[in-house]
C-alpha distance (Angstrom), angle and dihedral (degrees) to the residues before:
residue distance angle dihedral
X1 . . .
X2 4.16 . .
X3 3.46 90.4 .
X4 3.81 93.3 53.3
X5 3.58 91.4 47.3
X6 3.57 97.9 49.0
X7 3.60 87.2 49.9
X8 4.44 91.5 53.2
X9 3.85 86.8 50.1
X10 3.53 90.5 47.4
X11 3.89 89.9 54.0
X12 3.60 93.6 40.3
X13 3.97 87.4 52.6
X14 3.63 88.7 54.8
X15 3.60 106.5 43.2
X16 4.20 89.1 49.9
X17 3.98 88.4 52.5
X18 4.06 86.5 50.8
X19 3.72 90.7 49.6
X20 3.77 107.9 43.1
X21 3.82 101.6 90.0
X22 3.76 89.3 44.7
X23 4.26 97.2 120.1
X24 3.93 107.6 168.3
X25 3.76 131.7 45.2
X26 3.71 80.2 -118.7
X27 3.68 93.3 59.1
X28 4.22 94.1 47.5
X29 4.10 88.6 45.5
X30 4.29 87.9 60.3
X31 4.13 86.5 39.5
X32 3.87 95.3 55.0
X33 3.79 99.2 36.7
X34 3.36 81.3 57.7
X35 4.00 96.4 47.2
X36 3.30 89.5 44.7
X37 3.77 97.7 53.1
X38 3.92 87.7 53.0
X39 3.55 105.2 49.2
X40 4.24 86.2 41.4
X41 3.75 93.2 -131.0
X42 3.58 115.2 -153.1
X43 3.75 107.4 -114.2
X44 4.17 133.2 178.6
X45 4.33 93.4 83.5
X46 4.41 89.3 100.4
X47 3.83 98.9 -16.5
X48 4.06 135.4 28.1
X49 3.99 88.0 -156.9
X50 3.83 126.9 59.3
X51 3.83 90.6 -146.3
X52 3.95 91.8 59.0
X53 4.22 88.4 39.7
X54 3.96 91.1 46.1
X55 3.48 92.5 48.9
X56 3.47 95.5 44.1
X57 3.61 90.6 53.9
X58 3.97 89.7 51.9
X59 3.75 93.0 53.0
X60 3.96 100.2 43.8
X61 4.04 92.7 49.1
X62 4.01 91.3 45.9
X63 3.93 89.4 43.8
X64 3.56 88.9 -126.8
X65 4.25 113.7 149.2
X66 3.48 111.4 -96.2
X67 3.49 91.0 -127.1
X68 3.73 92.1 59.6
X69 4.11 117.8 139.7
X70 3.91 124.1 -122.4
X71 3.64 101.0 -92.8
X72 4.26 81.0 76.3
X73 4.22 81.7 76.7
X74 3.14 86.7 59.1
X75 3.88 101.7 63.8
X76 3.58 126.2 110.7
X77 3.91 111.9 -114.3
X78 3.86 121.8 -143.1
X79 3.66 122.9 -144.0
X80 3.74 95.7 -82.0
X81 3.09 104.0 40.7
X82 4.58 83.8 50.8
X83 4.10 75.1 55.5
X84 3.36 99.4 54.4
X85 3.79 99.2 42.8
X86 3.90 82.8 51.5
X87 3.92 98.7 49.4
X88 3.85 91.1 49.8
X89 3.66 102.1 43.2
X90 4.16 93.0 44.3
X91 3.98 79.8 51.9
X92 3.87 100.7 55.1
X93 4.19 90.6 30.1
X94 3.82 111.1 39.4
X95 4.11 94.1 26.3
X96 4.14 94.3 27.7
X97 3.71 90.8 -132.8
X98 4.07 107.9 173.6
X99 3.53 102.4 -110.2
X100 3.98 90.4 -131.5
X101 3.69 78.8 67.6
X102 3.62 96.2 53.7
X103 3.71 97.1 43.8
X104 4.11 87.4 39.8
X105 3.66 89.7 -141.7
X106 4.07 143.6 82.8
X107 3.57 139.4 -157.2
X108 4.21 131.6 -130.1
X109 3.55 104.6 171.3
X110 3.64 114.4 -55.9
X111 3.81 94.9 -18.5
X112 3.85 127.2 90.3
X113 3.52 127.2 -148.2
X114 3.90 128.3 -173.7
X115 3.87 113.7 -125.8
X116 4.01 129.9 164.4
X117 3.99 127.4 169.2
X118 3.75 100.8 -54.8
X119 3.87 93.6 68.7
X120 4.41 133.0 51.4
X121 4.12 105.6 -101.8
X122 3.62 98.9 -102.2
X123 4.34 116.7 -95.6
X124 3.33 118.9 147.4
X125 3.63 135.1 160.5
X126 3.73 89.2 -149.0
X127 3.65 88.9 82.4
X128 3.79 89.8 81.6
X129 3.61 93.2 51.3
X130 3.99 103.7 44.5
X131 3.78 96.7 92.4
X132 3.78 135.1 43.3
X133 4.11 91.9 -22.9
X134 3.84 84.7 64.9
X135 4.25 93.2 44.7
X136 3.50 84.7 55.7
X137 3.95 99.3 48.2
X138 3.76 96.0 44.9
X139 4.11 92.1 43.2
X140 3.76 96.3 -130.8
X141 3.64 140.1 93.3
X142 3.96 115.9 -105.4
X143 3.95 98.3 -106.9
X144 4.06 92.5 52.3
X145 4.19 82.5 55.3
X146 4.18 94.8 101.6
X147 4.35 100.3 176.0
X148 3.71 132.3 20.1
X149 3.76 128.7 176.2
X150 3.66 129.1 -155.9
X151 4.17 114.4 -164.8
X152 3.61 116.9 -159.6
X153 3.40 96.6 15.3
X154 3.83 100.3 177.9
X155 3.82 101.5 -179.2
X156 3.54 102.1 5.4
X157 3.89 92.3 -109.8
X158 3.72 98.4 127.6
X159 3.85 98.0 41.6
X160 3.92 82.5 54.4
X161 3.61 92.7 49.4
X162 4.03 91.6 56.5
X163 3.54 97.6 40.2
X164 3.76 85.9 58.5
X165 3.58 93.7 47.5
X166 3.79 99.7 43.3
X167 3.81 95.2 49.7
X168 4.13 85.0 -175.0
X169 3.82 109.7 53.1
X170 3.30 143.5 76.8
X171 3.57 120.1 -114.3
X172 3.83 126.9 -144.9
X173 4.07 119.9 -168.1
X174 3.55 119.8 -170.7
X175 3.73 136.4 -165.5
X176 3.90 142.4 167.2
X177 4.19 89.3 -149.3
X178 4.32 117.3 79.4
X179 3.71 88.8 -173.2
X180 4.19 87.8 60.6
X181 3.82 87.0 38.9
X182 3.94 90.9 61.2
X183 3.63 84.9 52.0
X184 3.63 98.6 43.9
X185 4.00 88.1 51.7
X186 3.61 86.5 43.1
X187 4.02 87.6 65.0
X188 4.15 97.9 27.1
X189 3.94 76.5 72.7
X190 3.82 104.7 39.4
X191 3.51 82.5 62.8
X192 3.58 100.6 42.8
X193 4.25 103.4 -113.5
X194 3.30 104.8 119.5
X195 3.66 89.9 116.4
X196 3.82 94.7 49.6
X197 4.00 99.5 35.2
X198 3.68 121.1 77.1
X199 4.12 109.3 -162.1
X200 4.09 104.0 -155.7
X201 3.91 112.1 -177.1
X202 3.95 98.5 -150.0
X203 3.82 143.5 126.6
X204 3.55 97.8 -99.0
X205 3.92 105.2 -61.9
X206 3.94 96.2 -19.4
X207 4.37 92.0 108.0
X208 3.44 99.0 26.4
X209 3.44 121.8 115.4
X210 3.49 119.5 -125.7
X211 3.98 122.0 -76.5
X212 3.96 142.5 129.0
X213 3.64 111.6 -126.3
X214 4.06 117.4 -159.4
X215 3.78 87.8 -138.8
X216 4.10 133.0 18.6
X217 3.43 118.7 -157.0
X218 3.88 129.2 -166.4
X219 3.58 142.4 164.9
X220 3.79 95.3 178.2
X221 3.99 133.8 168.1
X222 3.70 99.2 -68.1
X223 4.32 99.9 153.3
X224 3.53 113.7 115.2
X225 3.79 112.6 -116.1
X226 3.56 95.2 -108.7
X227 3.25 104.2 56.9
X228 4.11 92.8 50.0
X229 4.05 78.2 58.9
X230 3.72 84.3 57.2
X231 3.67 103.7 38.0
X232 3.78 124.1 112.8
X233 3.32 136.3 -93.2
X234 3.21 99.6 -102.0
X235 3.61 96.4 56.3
X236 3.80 98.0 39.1
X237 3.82 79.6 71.8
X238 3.94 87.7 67.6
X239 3.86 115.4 87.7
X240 4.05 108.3 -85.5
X241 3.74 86.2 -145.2
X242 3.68 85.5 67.8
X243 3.65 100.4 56.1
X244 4.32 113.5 21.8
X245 3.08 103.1 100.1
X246 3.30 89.9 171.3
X247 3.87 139.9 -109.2
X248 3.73 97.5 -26.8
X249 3.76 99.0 9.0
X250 3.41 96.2 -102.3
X251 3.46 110.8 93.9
X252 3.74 100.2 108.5
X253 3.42 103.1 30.1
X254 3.85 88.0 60.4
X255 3.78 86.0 55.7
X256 4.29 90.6 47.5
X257 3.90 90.7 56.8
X258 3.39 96.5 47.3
X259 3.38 97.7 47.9
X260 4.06 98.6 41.5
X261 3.65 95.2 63.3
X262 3.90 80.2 80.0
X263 3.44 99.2 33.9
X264 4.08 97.1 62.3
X265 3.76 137.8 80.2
X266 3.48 119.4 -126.4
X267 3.97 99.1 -87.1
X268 3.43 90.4 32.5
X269 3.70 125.0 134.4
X270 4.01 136.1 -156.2
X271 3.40 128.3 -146.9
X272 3.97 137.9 -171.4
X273 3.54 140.7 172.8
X274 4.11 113.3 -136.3
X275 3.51 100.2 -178.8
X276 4.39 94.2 -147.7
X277 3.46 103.0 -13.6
X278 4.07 98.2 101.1
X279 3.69 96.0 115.9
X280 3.66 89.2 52.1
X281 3.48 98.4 45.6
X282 3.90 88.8 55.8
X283 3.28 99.2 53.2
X284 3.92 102.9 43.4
X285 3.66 90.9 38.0
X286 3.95 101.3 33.9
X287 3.85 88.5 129.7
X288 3.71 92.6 63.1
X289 4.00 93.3 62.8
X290 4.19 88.2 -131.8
X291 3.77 105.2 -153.3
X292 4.07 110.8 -145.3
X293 4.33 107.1 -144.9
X294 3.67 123.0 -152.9
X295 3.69 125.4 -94.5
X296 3.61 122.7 -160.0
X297 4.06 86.8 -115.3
X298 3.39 99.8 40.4
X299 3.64 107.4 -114.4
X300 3.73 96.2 120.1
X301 3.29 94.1 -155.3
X302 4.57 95.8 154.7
X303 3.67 120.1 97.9
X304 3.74 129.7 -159.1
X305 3.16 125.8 -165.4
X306 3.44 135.1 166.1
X307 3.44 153.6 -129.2
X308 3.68 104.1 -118.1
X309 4.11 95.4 43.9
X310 3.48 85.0 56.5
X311 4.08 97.2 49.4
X312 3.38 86.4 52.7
X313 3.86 102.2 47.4
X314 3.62 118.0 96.2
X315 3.94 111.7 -122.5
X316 3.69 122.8 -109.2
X317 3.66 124.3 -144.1
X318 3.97 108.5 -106.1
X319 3.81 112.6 -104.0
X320 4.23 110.7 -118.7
X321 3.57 97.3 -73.0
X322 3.74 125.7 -104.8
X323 3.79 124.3 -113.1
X324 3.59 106.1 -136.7
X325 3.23 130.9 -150.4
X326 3.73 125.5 -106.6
C-alpha cells in the first residue's frame, strides 16, 4: 500500500510540473488530449471523444457556457483558475475519476441532472425515443398518457424525462439501491416533480403497490458478469448494482417480463434497453414477438414489447437465479 502511494504522488508530482506553464484554456485543451491519449482513458460515460470530454471539462470548471465559441481558448488564465484546471484534470487522469463525477452533474439533452458515485452516469438510448417517436408508438397524444413507470431508475433522469413529456400522468420510478434513491429525490426536486414522481425502493415490482402503467420503461443492469470483471477503470467506479446483470445479462430482465404482464393496461406497451443482448433476447423470448427500434447509430439496442404478446405468452419457469455481483 506505501509503495502504491508513493508511486500516485510520484505521478501527481509529475503531471503538476507538466502543467504549470499551461496559460490559456487553449493551451490545457492540447495538454490533456494529449494526457489523455497516453494514459488511454476510457471514454463513452458523458462523451465518446476526449476532445469534446476535455473541453467540456475546461468549460464547466471555468464556468464558462458550454456553448461558448473558440475565442474562450484564447483567454488568459489567472493563478486559480491554472489550479483548478490542474486539480480536475490530475483527478480524471492520474486517479481515472469519471469526469461526471468530478463535475457532479450529467447532461440528456437540454436537461441537467446531478449524479455522484452512488448512481450509473446517465446514457440512454431512450433519449431518442422520449418525444414524438414514443406518441407515435403508443398511438396517443402525451396528455391522454395517465401512468408511466420507470424500473431501475438510477438517478431519476428518465422518470423526469417522461413526466415532462406526458404533462398528465403519474410517474412511478423504481429502484433496488437507497443510496441512488437519495440521488434520484435529490433531482425529482431540482426539477420541481415531487408531486408527480413517486420514488419506490424495490426489486423490480416486489414493493410496489399495485398499479397498471400505460408504458414501462427500463434501462436495467443487463452486462454480463464477466465483462463488469473486465470493464475499465473508469467504469468500475460506477455502482455494480447498476450494471451486473448477472451471468448472461439477463437476470433482471427475466424478472421485468414476468412481472409486467400484470403490471400493464390493456394497450399498454413495455420497453427495455439491452445494450447487446438482441440475439439472446430473440431466442429466449421468441414467443413475445420483441420488436427492435431504430437508434440513430444503429445498434438497436430498445425493445418494445407489449401488453397483449405478453398475455398471450405461456410462462416459463425462472432459471436458478444468478448471484450478482455487488
Amino acid at each position: 500500500m506505501r509503495a502504491k502511494g508513493e508511486r500516485r504522488n510520484s505521478e501527481d508530482t509529475a503531471f503538476l510540473r507538466r502543467a504549470r506553464s499551461l496559460a490559456t484554456p487553449g493551451e490545457w485543451l492540447a495538454f490533456a488530449l494529449g494526457e489523455y491519449e497516453a494514459h488511454a482513458l476510457a471514454l463513452g460515460q458523458i462523451a465518446t471523444s476526449a476532445h469534446d470530454e476535455a473541453l467540456y471539462l475546461i468549460l464547466h470548471t471555468l464556468a464558462l457556457p458550454l456553448d461558448s465559441d473558440e475565442r474562450v481558448l484564447a483567454q488568459r488564465l489567472d493563478a486559480r483558475q491554472r489550479a483548478a484546471l490542474a486539480d480536475v484534470f490530475r483527478r480524471r487522469v492520474c486517479e481515472r475519476t469519471p469526469a461526471a463525477y468530478i463535475t457532479r452533474e450529467a447532461w440528456l439533452g437540454e436537461l441537467r441532472f446531478y449524479v455522484d458515485e452512488r448512481v450509473l452516469i446517465p446514457r440512454s438510448y431512450f433519449l431518442e425515443l422520449i418525444g414524438p417517436p414514443l406518441d407515435l408508438l403508443m398511438g396517443r397524444e402525451p396528455h391522454n398518457v395517465r401512468r408511466v413507470v420507470d424500473v431501475c431508475t438510477g438517478s431519476g433522469c428518465l422518470a423526469i424525462l417522461l413526466a415532462q413529456h406526458f404533462p398528465c400522468a403519474q410517474v412511478d420510478a423504481i429502484d433496488l439501491s437507497a443510496p441512488a434513491l437519495e440521488v434520484a429525490a435529490k433531482n425529482v426536486s431540482e426539477h420541481e416533480l415531487e408531486g408527480r414522481i413517486a420514488l419506490h425502493k424495490s426489486d423490480v415490482f416486489d414493493a410496489v403497490p399495485p398499479a397498471k402503467y400505460d408504458l414501462i420503461l427500463s434501462n436495467p443492469p443487463y452486462e454480463p458478469s464477466t465483462h463488469c470483471d473486465a470493464l475499465p477503470v473508469e467504469f468500475t467506479r460506477e455502482p455494480r448494482l447498476a450494471l451486473d446483470g448477472g451471468s448472461d445479462g439477463l437476470t433482471i430482465i427475466r424478472k421485468l417480463l414476468r412481472q409486467a404482464r400484470e403490471r400493464l393496461t390493456p394497450d399498454g406497451l413495455l420497453l427495455i434497453e439491452v445494450g447487446g443482448l438482441q440475439n439472446e433476447i430473440d431466442r429466449e423470448f421468441a414467443a413475445l414477438n420483441p420488436r427492435w427500434l431504430p437508434t440513430e447509430d444503429g445498434s438497436n439496442c430498445v425493445c418494445l414489447i407489449t401488453a397483449t404478446a405478453l398475455r398471450r405468452a405461456t410462462p416459463k419457469p425462472p432459471p436458478c437465479a444468478d448471484r450478482i455481483k455487488q
